[in-house]
VMD Tcl script that draws the C-alpha trace (Angstrom):
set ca {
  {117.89 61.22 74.43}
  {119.77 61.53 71.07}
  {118.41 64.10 68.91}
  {118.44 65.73 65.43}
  {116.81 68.90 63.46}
  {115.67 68.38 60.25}
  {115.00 71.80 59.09}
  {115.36 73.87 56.36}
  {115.62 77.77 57.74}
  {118.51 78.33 59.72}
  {116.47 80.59 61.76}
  {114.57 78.02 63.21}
  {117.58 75.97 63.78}
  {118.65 78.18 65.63}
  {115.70 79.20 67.66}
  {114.94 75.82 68.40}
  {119.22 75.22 69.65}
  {118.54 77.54 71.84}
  {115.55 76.21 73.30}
  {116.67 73.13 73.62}
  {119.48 74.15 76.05}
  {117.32 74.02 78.43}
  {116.79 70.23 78.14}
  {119.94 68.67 79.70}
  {118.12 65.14 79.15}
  {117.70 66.20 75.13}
  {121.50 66.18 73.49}
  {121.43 67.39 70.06}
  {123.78 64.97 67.78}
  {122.98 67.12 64.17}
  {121.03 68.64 61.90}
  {120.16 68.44 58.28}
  {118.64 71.17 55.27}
  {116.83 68.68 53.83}
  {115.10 65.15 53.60}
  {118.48 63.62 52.30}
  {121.29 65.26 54.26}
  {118.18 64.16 57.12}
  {118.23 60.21 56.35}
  {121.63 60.31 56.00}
  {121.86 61.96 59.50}
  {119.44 59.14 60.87}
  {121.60 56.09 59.71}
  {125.02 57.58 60.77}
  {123.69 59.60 64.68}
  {120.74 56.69 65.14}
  {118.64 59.14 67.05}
  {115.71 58.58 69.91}
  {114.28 61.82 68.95}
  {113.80 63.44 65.83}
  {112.46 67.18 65.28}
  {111.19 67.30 61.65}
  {109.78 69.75 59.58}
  {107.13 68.76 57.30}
  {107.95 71.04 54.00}
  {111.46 70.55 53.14}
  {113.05 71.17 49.83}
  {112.66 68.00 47.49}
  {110.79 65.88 49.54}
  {108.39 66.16 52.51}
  {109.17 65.12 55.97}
  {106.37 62.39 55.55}
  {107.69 61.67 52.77}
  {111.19 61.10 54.55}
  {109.65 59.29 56.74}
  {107.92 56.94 54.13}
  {111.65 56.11 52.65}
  {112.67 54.40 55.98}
  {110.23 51.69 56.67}
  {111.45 51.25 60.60}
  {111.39 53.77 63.19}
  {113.42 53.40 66.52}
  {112.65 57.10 67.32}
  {110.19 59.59 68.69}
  {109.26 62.09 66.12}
  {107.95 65.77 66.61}
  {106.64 67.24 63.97}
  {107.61 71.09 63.25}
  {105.54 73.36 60.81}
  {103.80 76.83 59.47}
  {100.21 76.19 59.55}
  {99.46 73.10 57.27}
  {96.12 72.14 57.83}
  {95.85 68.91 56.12}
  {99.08 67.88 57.96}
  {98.41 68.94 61.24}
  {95.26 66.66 60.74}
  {96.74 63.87 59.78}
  {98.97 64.24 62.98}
  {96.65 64.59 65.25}
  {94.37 61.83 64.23}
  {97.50 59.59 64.50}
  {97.85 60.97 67.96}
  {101.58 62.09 67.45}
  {102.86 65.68 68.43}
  {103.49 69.10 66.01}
  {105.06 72.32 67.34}
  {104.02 75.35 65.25}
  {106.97 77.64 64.14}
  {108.36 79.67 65.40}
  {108.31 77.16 68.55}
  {107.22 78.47 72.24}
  {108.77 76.82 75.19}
  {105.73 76.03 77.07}
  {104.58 73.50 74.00}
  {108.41 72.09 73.54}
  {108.24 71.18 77.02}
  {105.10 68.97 76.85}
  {106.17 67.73 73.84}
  {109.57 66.56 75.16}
  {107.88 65.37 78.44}
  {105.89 62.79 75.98}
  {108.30 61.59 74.30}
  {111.01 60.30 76.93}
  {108.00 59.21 78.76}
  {107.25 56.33 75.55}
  {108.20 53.52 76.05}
  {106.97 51.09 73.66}
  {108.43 51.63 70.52}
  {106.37 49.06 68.44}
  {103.23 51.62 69.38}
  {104.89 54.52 67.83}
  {106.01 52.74 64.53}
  {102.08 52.10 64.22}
  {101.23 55.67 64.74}
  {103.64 56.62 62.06}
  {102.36 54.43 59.66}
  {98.54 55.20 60.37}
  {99.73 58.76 59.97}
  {101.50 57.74 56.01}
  {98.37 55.98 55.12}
  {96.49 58.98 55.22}
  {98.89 61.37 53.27}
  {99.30 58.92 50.94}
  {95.91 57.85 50.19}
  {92.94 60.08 49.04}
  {90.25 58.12 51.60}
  {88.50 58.43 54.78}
  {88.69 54.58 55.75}
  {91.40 55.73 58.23}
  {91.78 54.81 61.55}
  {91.86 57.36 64.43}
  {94.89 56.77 67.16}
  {92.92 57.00 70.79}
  {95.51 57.30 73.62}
  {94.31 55.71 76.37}
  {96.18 55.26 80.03}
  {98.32 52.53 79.06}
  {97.88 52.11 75.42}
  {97.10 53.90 72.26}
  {93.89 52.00 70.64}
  {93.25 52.43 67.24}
  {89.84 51.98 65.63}
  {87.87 52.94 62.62}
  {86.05 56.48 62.87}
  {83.04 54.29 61.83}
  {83.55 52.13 64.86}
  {82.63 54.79 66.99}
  {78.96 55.47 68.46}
  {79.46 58.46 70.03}
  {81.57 60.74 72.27}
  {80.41 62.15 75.90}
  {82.98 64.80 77.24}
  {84.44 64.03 80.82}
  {86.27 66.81 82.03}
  {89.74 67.67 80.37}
  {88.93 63.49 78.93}
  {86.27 62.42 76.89}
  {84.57 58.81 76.98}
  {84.20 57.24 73.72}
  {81.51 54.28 73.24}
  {82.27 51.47 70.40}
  {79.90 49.82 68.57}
  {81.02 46.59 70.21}
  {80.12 47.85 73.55}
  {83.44 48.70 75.05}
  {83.71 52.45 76.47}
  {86.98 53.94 76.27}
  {88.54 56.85 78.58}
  {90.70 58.65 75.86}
  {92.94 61.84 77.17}
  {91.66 64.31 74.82}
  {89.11 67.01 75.47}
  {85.86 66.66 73.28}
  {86.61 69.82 71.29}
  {89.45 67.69 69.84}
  {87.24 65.16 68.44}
  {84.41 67.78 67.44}
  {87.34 68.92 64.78}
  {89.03 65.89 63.89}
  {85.88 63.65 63.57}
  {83.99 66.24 61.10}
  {84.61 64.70 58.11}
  {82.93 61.17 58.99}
  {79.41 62.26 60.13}
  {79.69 63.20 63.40}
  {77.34 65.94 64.72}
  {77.98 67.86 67.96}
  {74.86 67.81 69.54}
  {75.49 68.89 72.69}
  {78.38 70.89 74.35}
  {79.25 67.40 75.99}
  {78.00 65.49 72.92}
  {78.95 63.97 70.06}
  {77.43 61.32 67.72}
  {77.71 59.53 64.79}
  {75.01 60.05 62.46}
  {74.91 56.24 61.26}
  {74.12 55.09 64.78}
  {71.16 57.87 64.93}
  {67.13 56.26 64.77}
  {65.54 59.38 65.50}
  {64.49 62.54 67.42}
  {62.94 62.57 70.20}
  {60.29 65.39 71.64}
  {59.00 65.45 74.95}
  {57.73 69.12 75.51}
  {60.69 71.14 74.89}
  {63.48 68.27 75.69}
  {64.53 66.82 72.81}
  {66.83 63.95 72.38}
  {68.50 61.75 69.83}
  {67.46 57.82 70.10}
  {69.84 55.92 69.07}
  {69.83 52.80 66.96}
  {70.32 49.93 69.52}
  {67.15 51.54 71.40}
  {68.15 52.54 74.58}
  {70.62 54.94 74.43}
  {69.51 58.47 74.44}
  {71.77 61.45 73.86}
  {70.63 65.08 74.63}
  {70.15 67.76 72.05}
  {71.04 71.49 73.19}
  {68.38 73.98 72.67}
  {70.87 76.13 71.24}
  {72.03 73.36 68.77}
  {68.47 71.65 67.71}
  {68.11 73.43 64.59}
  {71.12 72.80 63.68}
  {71.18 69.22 64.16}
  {67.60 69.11 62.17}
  {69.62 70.63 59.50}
  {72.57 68.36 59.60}
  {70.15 65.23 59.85}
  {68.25 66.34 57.07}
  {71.07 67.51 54.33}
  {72.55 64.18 54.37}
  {69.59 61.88 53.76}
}
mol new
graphics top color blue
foreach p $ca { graphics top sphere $p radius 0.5 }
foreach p [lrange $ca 0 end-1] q [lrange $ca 1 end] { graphics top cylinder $p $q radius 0.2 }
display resetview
C-alpha cells in the first residue's frame, strides 16, 4: 500500500516513520505540514492509505477531506484527545490512533485497512463521518460493521442492544437482528446522546421503544412496546433507570 502523513509536528512524523518500518507491505510515498501541501500530495502520490491528523494549521483534516469529494483511499485518523472527533469517527466506524502512536494499535489499524476491499463502502463512511462535523444534528446515522458489510442505520432505528461476548446483537425496529463486531460498552458511549439507557450490564435500550416496568417480586423488567419483548433491569441499575425514565417525560 501507498501511503502519506499528513501531519503537522515533525515529531510525530517522525515517530510514526519509524514505526512504520516495520510494515514492509506499508511504503511511505510523502508527507505534508498541512491540509494544502496534503491535497496536493494526494493528487500528485495517489495514495491507498492516508494517515491524517485532524487539527492542522488552516484547515482541519475533515475539512481536507470535505475539499475532495472522492476517496480511493483508506484513511486513519491521528489525534490528541478530541472528543467530539473521536466521536464522530467512531460512529462512522473508521479508525483514530491517539498521539503519540503505540505499535500494538498501528498494527490493528493497518491490518484493517489492507484487509478493505470495497472501496465504495469506505467513501460512505467518510461522508457519514462529514455530515456530522458539519451539521449541528443528531439525525445521523451510526456505521454497524457487520461480517461482510458495514450497515448503516438511523440511531432511532434501533430497539435495543444485547451484548454477545466481545460482539453485541443489535435488534431493528423492522425485525432484522444484526451481529455487529463491537463490544456493548462501545455502544453504551456512542449511543448516549439518542436515549439509550443501559439497563443491564448486557443491556441496552432505546427509551422510545420502552411501554413500561415491570415488577414481579424483586425482578424487574422493561416491557417493551411491541409487547413481547422483555429486557432485564439490574438491581444495581433500577434506580437509575427510574430516574432516567422519569427526567425525560
Amino acid at each position: 500500500m501507498k501511503a502519506i502523513i499528513i501531519e503537522d509536528e515533525k515529531k510525530n512524523i517522525v515517530h510514526l516513520k519509524g514505526l512504520l518500518k516495520h510494515f514492509p507491505a506499508v511504503e511511505l510515498v510523502g508527507e505534508a505540514g498541512d491540509a494544502l501541501e496534503g491535497i496536493q500530495l494526494i493528487s500528485k502520490t495517489h495514495p491507498d492509505l492516508i494517515f491524517l491528523d485532524i487539527q492542522l494549521p488552516g484547515k482541519s483534516g475533515f475539512e481536507l477531506l470535505a475539499s475532495l469529494g472522492d476517496y480511493h483511499f483508506e484513511v486513519i485518523f491521528i489525534t490528541a484527545f478530541d472528543q467530539y472527533g473521536i466521536q464522530a469517527i467512531k460512529f462512522s466506524a473508521l479508525d483514530y490512533l491517539l498521539k503519540p502512536v503505540k505499535m500494538g494499535e498501528l498494527y490493528r489499524a493497518i491490518q484493517k485497512a489492507t484487509k478493505r476491499t470495497d472501496n465504495k463502502q469506505t467513501q460512505e463512511q467518510i461522508r457519514n463521518l462529514l455530515s456530522i462535523v458539519t451539521q449541528n444534528k443528531k439525525d445521523h446515522r451510526i456505521a454497524l460493521p457487520l461480517m461482510k458489510e458495514i450497515r448503516f442505520v438511523n440511531p432511532e432505528d434501533i430497539m435495543r442492544c444485547e451484548a454477545a461476548n466481545n460482539y453485541t446483537h443489535i435488534y431493528l425496529e423492522s425485525g432484522e437482528k444484526l451481529l455487529v463486531s463491537r463490544g456493548l460498552f462501545e455502544f453504551t458511549e456512542l449511543l448516549k446522546d439518542y436515549q439509550f439507557i443501559r439497563s443491564h450490564q448486557s443491556h441496552l435500550v432505546n427509551r422510545r421503544f420502552i411501554k413500561s416496568i415491570l415488577k414481579e417480586d424483586t425482578i424487574s423488567e422493561l416491557l417493551l412496546r411491541e409487547g413481547s419483548t422483555r429486557v432485564p433491569v439490574s438491581r444495581l441499575r433500577r434506580e437509575e433507570v427510574k430516574e432516567e425514565l422519569i427526567k425525560k417525560i
